[in-house]
N, C-alpha and C positions, 0 to 999 in steps of 0.2 A: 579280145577273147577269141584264140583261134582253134581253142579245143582240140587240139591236134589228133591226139593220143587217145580221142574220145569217140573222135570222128574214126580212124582205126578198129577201137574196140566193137562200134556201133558197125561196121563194114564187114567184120569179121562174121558177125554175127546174122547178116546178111547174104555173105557167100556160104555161110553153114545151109540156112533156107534156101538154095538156090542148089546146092548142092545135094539136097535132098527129094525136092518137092521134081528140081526141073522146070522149062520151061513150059505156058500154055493154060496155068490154071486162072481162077477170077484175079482178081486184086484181093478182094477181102480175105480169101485163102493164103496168101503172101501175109498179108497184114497180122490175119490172128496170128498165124504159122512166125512171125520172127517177133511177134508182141512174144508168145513162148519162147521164143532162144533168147532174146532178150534177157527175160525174167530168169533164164535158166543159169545164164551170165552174170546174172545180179546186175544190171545196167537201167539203169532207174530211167521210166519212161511214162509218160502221161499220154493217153489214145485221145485225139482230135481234141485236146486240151484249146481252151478259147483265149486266142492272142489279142489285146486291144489292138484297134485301128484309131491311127490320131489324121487330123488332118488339121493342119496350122498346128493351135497351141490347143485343140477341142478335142477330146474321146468320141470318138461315132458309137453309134447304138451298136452297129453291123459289128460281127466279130470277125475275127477268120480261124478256123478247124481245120489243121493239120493233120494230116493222118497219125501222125507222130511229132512229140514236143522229145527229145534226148538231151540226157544231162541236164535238162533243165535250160539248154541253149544251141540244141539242133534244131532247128526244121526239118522234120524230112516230107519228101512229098512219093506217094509209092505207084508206080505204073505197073502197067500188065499187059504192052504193046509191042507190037513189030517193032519198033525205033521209036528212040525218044526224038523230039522235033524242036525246033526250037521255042515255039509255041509254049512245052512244057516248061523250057527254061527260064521264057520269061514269065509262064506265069508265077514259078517258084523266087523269082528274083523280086516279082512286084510285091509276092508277101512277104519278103524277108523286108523290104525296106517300108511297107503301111506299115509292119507291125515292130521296127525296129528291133530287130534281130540280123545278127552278122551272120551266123553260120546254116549252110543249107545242102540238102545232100537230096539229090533226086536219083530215087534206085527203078529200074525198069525190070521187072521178072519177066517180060514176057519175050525179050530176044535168045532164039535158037544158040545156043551152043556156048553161052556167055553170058554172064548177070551186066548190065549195062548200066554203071551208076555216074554222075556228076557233081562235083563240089562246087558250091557257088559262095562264095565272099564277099558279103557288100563292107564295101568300108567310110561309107558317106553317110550315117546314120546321125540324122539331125531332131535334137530337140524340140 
């Protein structure tokens, strides 16, 4: 599932808020702010929707909250930093694959002059 076309629509939507807001505000200001262009979009989203975490063949108790669940099969993780690191990538990577889920997009609002986002693809998602 590599939601191409989704990941696109969900991008657009995000240079809208970026394109309005600018760079330098909270995170949560980003967040409510494109939960609205989102919705304005009609791009169907759940806020910090709770992903199971498996380990082996077990459900853990621990969930993981995404800032955003899209289409029903983005991750997305939302920054409001000088530069994304890689730090964020991998934390973005380690939840796409506890919570087997393929597709992940890490958008940064907080770099000057430019919305800073990343695609991440896991394609090893084991039962």
């Amino acid at each position: 599932m590599m939601l191409r076309q989704e990941g696109y629509d969900l991008m657009g939507a995000a240079f809208e808020v970026y394109n309005v807001l600018g760079y330098g505000m909270a995170e949560e200001i980003y967040q409510q702010s494109l939960e609205i262009e989102l919705g304005l979009r009609e791009i169907p989203f759940l806020r910090k929707a709770e992903l199971i975490v498996h380990y082996k063949s077990k459900i853990l108790e621990t969930t993981y909250k995404p800032d955003l669940l899209v289409f029903n099969g983005i991750v997305v993780e939302l920054k409001a930093v000088t530069e994304l690191n890689a730090e964020h990538e991998a934390q973005l990577f380690n939840y796409l694959r506890i919570a087997r889920q393929s597709v992940g997009y890490l958008i940064n609002f907080g770099r000057k002059g430019e919305l800073q986002w990343k695609r991440i693809l896991v394609s090893d998602i084991h039962d």
